[in-house]
PDB file as gemmi writes it, atoms N, CA and C in Angstrom:
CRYST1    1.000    1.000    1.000  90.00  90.00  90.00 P 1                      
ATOM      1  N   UNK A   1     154.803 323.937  75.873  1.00  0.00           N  
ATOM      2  CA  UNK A   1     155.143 325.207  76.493  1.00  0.00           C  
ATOM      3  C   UNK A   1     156.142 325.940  75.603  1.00  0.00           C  
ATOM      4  N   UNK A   2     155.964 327.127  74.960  1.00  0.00           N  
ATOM      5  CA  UNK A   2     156.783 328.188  74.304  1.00  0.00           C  
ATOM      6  C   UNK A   2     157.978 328.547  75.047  1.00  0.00           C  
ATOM      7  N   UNK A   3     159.263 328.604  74.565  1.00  0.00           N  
ATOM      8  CA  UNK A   3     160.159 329.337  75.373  1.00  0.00           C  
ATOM      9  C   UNK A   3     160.194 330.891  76.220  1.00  0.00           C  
ATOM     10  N   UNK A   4     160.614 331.101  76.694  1.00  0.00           N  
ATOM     11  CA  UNK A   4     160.144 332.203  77.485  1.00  0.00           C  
ATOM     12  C   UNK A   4     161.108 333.459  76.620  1.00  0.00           C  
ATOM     13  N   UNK A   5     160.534 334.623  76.278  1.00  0.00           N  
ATOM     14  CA  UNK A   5     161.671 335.346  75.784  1.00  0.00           C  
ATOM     15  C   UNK A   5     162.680 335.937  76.319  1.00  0.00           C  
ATOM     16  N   UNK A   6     163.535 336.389  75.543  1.00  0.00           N  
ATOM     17  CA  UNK A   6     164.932 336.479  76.650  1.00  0.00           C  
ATOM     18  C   UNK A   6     165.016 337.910  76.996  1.00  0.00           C  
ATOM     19  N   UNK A   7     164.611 338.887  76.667  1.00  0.00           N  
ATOM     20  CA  UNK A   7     163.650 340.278  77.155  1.00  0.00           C  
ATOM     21  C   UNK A   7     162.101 340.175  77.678  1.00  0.00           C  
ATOM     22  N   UNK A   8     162.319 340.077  78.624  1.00  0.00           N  
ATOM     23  CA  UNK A   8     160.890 340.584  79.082  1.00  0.00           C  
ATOM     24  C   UNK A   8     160.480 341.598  79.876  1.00  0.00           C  
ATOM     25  N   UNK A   9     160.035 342.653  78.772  1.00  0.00           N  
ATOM     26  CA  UNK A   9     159.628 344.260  78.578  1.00  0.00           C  
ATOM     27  C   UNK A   9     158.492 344.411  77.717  1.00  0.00           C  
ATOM     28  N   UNK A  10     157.245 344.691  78.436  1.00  0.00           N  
ATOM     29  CA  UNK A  10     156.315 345.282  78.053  1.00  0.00           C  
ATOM     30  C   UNK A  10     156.503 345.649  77.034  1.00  0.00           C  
ATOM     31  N   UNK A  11     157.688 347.129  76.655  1.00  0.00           N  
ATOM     32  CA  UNK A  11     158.046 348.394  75.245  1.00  0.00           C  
ATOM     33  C   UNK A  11     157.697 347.120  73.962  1.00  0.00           C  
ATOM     34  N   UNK A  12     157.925 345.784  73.803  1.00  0.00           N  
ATOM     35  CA  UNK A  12     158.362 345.276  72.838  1.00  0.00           C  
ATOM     36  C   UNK A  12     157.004 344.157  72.644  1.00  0.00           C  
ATOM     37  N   UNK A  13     155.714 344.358  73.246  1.00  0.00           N  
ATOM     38  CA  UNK A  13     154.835 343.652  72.672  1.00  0.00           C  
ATOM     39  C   UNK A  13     153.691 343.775  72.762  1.00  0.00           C  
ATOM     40  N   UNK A  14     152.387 343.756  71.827  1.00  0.00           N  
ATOM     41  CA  UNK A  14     151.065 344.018  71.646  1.00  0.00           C  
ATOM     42  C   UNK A  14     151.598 345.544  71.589  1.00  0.00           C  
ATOM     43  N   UNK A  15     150.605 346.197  71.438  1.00  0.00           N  
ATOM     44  CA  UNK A  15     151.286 347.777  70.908  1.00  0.00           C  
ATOM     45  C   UNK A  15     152.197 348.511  70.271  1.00  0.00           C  
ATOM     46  N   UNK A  16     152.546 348.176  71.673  1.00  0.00           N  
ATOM     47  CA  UNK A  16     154.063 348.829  72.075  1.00  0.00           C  
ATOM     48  C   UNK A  16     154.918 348.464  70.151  1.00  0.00           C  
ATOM     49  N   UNK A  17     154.861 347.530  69.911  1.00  0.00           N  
ATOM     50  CA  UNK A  17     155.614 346.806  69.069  1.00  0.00           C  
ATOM     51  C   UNK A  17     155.202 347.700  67.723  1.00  0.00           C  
ATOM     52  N   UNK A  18     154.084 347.336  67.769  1.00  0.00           N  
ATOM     53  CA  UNK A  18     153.486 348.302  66.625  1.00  0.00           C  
ATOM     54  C   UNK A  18     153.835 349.910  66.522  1.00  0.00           C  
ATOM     55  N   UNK A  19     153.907 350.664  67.501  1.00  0.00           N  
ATOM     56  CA  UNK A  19     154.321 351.944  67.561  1.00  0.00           C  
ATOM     57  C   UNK A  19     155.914 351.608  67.131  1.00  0.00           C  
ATOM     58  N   UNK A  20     156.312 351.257  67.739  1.00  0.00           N  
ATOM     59  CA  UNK A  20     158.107 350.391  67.577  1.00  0.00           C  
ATOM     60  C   UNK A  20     158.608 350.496  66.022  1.00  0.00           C  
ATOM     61  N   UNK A  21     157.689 349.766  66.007  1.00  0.00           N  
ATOM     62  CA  UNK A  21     157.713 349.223  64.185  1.00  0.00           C  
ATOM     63  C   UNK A  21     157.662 350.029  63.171  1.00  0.00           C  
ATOM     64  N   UNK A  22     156.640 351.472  63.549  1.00  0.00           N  
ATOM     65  CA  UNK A  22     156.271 352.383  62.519  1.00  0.00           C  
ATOM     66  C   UNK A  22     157.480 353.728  62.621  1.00  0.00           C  
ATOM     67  N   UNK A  23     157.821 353.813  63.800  1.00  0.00           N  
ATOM     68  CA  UNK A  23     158.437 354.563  63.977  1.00  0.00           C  
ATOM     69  C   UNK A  23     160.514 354.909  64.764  1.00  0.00           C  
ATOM     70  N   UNK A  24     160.130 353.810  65.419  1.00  0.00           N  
ATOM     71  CA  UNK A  24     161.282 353.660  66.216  1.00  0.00           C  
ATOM     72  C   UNK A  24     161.659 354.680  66.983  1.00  0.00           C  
ATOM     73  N   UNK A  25     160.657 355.147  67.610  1.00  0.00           N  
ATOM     74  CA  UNK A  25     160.406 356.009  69.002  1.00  0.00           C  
ATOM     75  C   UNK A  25     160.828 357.198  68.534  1.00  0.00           C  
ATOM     76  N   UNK A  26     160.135 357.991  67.216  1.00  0.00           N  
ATOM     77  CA  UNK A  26     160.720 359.610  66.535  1.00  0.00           C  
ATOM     78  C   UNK A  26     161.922 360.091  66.226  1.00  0.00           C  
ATOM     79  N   UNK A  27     163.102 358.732  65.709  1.00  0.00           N  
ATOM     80  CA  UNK A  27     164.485 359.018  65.743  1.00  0.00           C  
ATOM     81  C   UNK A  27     163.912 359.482  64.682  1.00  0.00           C  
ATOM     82  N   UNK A  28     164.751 360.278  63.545  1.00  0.00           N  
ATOM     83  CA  UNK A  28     164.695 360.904  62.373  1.00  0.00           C  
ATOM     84  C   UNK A  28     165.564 359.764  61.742  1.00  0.00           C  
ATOM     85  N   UNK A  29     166.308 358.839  62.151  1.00  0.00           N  
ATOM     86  CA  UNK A  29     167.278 357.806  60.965  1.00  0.00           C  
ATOM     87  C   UNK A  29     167.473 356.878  62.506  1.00  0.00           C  
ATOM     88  N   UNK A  30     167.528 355.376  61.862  1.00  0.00           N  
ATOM     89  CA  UNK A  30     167.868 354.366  62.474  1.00  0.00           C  
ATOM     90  C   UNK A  30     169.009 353.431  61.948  1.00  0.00           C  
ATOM     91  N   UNK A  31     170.057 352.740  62.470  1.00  0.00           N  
ATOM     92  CA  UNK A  31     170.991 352.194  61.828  1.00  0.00           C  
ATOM     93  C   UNK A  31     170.370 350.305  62.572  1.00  0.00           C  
ATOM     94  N   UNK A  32     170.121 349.488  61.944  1.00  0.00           N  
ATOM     95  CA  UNK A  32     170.476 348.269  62.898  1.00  0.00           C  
ATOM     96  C   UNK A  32     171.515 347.618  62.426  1.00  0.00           C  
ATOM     97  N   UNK A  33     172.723 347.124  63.254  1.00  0.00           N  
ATOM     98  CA  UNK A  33     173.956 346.658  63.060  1.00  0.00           C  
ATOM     99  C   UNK A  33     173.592 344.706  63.477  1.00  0.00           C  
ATOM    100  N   UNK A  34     174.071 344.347  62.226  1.00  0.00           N  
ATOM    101  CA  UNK A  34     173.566 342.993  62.619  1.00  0.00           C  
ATOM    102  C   UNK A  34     174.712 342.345  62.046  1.00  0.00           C  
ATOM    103  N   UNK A  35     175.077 341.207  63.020  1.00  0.00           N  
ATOM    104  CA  UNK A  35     176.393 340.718  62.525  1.00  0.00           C  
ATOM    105  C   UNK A  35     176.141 339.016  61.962  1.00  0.00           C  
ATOM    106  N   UNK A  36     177.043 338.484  60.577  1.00  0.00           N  
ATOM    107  CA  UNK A  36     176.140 337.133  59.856  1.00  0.00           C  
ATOM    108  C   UNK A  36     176.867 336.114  60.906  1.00  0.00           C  
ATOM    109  N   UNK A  37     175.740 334.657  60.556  1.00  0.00           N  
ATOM    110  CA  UNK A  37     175.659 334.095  61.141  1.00  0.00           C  
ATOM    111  C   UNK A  37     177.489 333.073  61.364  1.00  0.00           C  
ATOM    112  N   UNK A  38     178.192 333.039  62.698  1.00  0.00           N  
ATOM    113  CA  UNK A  38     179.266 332.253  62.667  1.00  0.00           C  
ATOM    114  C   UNK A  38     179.251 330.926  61.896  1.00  0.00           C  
ATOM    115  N   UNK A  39     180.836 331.163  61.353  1.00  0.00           N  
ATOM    116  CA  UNK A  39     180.666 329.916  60.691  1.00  0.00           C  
ATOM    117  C   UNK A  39     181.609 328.710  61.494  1.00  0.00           C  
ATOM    118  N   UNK A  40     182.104 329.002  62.727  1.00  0.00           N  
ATOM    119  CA  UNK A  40     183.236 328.732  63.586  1.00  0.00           C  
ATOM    120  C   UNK A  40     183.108 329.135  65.132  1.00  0.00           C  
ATOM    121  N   UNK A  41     183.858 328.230  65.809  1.00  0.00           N  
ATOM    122  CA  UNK A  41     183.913 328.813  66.896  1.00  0.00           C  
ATOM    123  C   UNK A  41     184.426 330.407  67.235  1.00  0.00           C  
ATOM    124  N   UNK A  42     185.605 329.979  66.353  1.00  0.00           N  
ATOM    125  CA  UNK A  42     185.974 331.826  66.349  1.00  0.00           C  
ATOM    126  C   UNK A  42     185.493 332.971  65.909  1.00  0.00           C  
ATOM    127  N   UNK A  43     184.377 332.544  64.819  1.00  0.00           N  
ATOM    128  CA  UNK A  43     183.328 333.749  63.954  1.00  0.00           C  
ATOM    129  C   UNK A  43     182.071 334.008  65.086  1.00  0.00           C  
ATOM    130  N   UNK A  44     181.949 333.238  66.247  1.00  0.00           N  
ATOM    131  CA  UNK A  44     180.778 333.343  67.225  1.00  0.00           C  
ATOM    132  C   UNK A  44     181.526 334.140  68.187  1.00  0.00           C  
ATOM    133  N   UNK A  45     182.569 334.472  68.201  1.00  0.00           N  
ATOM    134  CA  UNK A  45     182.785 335.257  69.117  1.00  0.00           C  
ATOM    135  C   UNK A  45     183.536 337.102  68.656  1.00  0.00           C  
ATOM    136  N   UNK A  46     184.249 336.223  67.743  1.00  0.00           N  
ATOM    137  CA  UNK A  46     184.653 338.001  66.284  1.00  0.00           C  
ATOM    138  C   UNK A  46     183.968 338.597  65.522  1.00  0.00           C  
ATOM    139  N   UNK A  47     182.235 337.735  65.483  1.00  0.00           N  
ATOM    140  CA  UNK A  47     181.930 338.768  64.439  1.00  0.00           C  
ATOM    141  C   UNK A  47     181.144 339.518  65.052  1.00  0.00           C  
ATOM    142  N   UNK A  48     180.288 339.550  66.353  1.00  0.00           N  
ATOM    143  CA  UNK A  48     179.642 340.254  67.139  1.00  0.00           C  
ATOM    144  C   UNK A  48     180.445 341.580  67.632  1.00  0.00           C  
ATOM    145  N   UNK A  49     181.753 340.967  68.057  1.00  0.00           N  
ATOM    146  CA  UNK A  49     182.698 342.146  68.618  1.00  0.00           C  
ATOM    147  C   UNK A  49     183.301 343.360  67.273  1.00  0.00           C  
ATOM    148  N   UNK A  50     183.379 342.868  66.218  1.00  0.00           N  
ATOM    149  CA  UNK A  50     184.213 343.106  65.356  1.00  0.00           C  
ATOM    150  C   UNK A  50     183.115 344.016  65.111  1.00  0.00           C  
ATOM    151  N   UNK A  51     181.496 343.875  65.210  1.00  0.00           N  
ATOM    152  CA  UNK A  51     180.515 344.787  64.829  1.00  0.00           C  
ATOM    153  C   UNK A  51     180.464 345.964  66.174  1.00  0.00           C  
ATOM    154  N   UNK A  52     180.516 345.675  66.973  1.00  0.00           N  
ATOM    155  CA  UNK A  52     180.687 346.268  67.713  1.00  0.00           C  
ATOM    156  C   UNK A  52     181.742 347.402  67.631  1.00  0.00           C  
ATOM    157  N   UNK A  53     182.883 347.023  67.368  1.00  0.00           N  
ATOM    158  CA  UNK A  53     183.850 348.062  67.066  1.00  0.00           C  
ATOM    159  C   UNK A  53     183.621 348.713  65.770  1.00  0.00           C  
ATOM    160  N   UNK A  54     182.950 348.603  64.916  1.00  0.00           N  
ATOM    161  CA  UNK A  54     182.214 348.881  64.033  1.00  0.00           C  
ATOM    162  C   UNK A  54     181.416 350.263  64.499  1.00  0.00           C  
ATOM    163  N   UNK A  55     180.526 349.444  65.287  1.00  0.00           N  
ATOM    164  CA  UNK A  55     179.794 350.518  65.430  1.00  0.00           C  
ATOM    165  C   UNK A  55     179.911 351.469  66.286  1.00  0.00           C  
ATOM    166  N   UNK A  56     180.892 351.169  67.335  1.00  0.00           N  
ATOM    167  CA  UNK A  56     181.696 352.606  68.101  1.00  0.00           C  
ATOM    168  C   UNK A  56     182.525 353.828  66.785  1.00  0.00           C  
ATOM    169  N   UNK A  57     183.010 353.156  66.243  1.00  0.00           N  
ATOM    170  CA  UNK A  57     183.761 353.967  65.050  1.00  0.00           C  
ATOM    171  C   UNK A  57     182.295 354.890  63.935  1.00  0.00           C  
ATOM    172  N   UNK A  58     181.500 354.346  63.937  1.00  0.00           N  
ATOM    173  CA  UNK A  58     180.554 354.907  63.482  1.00  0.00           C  
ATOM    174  C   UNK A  58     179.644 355.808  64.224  1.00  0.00           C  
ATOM    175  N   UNK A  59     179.257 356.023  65.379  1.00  0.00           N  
ATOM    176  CA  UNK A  59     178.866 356.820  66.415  1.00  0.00           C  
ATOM    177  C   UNK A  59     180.228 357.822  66.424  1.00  0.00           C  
ATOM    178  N   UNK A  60     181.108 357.722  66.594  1.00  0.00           N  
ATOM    179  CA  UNK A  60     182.253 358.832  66.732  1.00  0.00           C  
ATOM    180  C   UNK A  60     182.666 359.307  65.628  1.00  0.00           C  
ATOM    181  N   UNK A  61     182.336 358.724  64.336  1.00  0.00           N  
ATOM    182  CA  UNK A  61     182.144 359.990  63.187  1.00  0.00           C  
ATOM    183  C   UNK A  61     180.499 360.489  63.064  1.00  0.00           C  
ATOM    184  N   UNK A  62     179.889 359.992  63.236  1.00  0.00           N  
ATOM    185  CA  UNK A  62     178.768 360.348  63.514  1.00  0.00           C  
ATOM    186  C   UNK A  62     179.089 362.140  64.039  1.00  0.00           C  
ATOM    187  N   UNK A  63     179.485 361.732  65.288  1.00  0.00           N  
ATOM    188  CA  UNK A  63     179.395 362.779  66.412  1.00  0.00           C  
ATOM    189  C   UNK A  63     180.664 364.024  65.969  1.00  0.00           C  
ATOM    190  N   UNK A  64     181.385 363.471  64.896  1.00  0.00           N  
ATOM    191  CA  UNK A  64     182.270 364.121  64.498  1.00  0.00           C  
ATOM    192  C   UNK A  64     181.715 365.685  63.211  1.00  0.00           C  
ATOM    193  N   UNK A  65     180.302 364.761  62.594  1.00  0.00           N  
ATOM    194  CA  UNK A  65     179.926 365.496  61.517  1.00  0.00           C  
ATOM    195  C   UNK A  65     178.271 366.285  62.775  1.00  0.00           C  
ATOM    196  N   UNK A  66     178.353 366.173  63.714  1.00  0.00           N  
ATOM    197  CA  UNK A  66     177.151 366.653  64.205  1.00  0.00           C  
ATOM    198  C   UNK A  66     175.840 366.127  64.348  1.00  0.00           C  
ATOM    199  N   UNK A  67     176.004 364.573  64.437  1.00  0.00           N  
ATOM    200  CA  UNK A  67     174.836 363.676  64.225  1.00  0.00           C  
ATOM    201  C   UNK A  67     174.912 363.002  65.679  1.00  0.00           C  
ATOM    202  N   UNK A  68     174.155 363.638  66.624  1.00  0.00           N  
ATOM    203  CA  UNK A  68     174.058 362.890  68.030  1.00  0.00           C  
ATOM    204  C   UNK A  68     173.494 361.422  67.629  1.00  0.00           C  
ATOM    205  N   UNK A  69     173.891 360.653  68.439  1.00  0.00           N  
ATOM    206  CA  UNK A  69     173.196 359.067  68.402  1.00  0.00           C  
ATOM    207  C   UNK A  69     172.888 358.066  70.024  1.00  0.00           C  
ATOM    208  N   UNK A  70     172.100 357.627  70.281  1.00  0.00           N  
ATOM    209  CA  UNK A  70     172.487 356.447  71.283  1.00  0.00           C  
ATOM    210  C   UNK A  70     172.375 355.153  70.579  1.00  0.00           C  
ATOM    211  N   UNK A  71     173.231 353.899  71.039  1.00  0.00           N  
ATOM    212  CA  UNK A  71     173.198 352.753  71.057  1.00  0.00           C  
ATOM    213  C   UNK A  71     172.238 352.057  71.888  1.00  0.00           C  
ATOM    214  N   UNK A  72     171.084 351.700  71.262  1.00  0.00           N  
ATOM    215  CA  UNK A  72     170.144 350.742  71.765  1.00  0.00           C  
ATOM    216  C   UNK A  72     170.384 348.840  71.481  1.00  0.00           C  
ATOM    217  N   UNK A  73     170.116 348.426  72.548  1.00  0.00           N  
ATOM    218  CA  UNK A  73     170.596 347.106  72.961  1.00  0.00           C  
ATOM    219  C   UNK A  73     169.344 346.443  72.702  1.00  0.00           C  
ATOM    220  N   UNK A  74     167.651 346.424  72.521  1.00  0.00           N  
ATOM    221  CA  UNK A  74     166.671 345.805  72.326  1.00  0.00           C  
ATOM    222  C   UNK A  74     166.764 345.124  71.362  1.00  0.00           C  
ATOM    223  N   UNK A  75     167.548 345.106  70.100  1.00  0.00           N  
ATOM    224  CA  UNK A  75     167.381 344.444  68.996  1.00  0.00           C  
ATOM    225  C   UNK A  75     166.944 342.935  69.640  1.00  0.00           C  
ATOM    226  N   UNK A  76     167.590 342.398  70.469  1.00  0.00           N  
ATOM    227  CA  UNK A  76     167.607 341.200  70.744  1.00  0.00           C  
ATOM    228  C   UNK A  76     166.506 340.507  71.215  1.00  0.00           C  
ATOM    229  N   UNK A  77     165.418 341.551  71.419  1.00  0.00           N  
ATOM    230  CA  UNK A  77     164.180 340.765  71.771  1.00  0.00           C  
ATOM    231  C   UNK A  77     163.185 340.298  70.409  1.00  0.00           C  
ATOM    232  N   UNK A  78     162.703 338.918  70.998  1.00  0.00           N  
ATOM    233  CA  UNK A  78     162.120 338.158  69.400  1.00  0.00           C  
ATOM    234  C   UNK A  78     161.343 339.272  68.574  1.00  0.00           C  
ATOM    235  N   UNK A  79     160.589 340.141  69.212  1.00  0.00           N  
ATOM    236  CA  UNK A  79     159.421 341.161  67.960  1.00  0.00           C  
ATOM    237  C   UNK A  79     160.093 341.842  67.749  1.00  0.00           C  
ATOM    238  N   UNK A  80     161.453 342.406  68.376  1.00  0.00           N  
ATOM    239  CA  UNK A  80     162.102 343.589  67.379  1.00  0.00           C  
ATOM    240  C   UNK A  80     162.729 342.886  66.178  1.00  0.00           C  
ATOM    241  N   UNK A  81     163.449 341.770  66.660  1.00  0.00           N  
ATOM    242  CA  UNK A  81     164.252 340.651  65.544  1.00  0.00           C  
ATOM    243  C   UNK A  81     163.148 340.405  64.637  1.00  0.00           C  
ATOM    244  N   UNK A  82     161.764 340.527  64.589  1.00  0.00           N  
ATOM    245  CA  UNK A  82     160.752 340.058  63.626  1.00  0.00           C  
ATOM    246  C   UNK A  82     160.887 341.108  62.862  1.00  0.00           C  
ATOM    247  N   UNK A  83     160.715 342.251  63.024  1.00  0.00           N  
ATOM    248  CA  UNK A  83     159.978 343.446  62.721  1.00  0.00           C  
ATOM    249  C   UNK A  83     161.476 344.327  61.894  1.00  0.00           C  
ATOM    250  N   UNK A  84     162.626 344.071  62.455  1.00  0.00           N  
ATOM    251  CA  UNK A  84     163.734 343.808  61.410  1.00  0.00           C  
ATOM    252  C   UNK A  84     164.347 343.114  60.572  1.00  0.00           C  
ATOM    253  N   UNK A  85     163.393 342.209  60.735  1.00  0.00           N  
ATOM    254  CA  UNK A  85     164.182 340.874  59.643  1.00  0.00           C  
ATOM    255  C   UNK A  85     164.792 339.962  59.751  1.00  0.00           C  
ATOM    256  N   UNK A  86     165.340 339.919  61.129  1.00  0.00           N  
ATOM    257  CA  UNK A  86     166.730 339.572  60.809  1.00  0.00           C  
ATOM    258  C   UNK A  86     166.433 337.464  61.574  1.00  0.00           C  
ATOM    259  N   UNK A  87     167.160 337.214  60.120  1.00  0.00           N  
ATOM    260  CA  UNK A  87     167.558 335.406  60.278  1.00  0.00           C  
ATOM    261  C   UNK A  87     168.258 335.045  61.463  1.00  0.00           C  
ATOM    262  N   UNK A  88     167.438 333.602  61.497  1.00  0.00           N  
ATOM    263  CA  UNK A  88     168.118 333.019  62.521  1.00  0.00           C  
ATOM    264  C   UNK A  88     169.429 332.802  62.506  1.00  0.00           C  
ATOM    265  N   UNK A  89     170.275 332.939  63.564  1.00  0.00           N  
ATOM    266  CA  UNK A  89     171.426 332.805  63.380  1.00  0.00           C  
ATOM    267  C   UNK A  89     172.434 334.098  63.216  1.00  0.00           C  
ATOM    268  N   UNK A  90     171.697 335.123  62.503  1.00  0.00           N  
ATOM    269  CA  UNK A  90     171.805 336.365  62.892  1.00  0.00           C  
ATOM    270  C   UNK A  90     171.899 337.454  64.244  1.00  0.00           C  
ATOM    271  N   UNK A  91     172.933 337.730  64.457  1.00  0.00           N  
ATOM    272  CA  UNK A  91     173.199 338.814  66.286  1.00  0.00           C  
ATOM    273  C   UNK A  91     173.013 339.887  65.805  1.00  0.00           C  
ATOM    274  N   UNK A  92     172.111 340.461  66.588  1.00  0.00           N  
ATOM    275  CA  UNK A  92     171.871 341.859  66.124  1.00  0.00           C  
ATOM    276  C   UNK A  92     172.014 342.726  67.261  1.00  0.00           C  
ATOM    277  N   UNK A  93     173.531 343.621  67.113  1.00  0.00           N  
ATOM    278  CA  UNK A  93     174.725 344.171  67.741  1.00  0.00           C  
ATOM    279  C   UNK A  93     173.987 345.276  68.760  1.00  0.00           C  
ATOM    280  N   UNK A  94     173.714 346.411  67.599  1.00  0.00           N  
ATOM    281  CA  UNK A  94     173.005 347.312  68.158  1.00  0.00           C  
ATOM    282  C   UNK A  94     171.986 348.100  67.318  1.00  0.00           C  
ATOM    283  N   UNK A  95     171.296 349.047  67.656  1.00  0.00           N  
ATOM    284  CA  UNK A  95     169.993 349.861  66.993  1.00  0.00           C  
ATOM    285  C   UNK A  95     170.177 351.119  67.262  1.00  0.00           C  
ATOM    286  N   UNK A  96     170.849 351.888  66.216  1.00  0.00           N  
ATOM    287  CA  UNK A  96     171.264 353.361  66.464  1.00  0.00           C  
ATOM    288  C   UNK A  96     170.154 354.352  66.098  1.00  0.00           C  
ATOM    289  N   UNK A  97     170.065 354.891  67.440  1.00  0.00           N  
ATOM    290  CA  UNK A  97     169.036 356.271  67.246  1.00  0.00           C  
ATOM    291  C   UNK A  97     170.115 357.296  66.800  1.00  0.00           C  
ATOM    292  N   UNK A  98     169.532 357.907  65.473  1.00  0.00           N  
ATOM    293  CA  UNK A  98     170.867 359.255  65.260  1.00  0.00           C  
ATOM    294  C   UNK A  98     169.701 360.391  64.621  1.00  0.00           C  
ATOM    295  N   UNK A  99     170.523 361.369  65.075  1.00  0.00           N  
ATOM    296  CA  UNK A  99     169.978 362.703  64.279  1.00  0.00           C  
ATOM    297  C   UNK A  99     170.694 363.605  64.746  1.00  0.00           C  
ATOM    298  N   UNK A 100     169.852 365.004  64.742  1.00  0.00           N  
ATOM    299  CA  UNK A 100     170.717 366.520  65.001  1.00  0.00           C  
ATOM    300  C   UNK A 100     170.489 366.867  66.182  1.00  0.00           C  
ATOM    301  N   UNK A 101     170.936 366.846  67.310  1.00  0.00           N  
ATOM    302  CA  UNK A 101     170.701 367.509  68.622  1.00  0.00           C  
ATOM    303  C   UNK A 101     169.783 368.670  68.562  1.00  0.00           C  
ATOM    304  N   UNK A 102     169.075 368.641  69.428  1.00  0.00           N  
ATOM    305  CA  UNK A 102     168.401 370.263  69.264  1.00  0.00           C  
ATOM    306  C   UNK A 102     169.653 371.033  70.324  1.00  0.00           C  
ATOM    307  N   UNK A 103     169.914 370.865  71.296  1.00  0.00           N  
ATOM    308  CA  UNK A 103     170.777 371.385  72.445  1.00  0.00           C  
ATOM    309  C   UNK A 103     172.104 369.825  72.469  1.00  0.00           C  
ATOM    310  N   UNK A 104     173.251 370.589  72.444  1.00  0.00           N  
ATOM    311  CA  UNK A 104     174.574 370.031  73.165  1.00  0.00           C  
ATOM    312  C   UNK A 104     175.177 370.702  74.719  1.00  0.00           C  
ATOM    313  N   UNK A 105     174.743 369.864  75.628  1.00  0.00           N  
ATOM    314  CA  UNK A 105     175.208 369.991  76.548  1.00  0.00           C  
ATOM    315  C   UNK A 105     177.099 370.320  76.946  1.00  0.00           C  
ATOM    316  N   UNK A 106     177.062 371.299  77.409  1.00  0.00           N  
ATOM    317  CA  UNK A 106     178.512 371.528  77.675  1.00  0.00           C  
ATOM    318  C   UNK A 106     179.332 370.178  78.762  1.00  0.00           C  
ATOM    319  N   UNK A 107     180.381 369.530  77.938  1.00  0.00           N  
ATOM    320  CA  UNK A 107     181.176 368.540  78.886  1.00  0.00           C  
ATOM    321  C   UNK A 107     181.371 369.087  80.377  1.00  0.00           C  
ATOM    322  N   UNK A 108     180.916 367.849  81.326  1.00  0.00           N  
ATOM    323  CA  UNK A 108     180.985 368.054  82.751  1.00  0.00           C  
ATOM    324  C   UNK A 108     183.030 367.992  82.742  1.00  0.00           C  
ATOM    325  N   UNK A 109     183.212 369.163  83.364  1.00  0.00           N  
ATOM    326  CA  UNK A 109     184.916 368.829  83.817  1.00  0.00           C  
ATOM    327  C   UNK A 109     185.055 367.916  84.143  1.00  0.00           C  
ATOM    328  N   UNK A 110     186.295 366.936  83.624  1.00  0.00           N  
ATOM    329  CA  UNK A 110     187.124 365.834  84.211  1.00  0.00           C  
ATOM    330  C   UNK A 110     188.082 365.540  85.036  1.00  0.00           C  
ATOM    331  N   UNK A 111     188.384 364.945  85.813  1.00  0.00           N  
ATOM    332  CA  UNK A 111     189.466 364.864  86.044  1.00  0.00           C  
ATOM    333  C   UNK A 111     190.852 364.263  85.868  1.00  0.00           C  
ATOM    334  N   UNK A 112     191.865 364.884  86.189  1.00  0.00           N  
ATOM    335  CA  UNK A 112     193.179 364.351  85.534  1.00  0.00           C  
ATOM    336  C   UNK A 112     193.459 363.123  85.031  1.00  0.00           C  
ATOM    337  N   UNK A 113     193.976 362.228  84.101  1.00  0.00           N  
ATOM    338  CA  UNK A 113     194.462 360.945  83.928  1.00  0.00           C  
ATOM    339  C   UNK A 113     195.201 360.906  84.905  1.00  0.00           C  
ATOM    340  N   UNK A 114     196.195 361.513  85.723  1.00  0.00           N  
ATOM    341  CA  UNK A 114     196.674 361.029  86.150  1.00  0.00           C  
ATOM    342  C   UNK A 114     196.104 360.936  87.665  1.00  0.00           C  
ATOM    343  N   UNK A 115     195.187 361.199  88.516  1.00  0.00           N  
ATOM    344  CA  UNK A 115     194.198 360.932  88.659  1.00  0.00           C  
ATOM    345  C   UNK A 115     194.011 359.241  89.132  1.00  0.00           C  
ATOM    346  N   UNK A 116     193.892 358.619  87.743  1.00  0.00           N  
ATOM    347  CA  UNK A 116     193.183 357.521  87.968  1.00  0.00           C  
ATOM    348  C   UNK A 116     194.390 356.574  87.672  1.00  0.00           C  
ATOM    349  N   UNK A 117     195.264 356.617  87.528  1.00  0.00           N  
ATOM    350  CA  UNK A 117     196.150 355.729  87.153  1.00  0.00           C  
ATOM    351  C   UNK A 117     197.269 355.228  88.095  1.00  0.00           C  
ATOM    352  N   UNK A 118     197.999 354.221  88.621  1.00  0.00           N  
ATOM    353  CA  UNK A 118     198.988 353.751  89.569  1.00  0.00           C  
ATOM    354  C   UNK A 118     199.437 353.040  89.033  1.00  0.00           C  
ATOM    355  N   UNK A 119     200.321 352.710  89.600  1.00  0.00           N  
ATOM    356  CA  UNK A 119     201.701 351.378  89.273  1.00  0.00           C  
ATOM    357  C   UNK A 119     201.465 350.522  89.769  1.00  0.00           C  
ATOM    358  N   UNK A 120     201.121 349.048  89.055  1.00  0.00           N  
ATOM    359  CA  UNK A 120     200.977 347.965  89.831  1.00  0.00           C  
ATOM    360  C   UNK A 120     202.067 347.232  89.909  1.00  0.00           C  
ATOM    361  N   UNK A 121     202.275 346.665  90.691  1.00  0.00           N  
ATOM    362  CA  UNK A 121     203.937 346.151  90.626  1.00  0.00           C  
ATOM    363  C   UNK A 121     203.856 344.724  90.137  1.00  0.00           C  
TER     364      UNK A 121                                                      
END                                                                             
């Protein structure tokens, strides 16, 4: 019996995968952030995060020079991990859709920080 995969979503097999593969759903540029394999207990838990903060800092210059993006989380299913390459042992963080907005939505008003904040004693 095969292990069962740890996504199970239609988007990521027979077809689907193939459209996936050629294109990556009409982004104009794709980033995949993949973090190497730990060599430690402490590299299994810093180097995933450490990419992670990585790649928040990179989405917010991104967004700084006018390059909208989302962070896609699928890397992690086995045919996307095929179809990127990426070695065992290899975490693969996230899969950035980026390009030029056609439309920027105007920010919904916020409300105050202070607002949300109290004194815990």
């Amino acid at each position: 019996m095969s292990p069962k995969p740890i996504v199970e979503n239609t988007l990521f097999y027979g077809d689907n995968i193939t459209i996936l593969q050629e294109d990556f759903g009409g982004a104009p540029f794709m980033v995949a952030v993949v973090s190497r394999p730990p060599s430690d207990d402490l590299e299994k838990v810093e180097n995933p995060l450490s990419a992670a903060i990585a790649v928040q800092n990179m989405l917010l210059a991104a967004w700084d020079e006018g390059v909208g993006s989302v962070w896609l989380s699928f890397g992690v299913a086995p045919p996307v991990r095929e179809v990127l390459g990426v070695k065992e042992g290899e975490n693969v963080v996230a899969l950035l859709a980026m390009g030029f907005p056609a439309d920027v939505p105007h920010a919904p008003p916020r409300d105050a920080s202070a607002d949300h904040i109290r004194e815990v004693p």
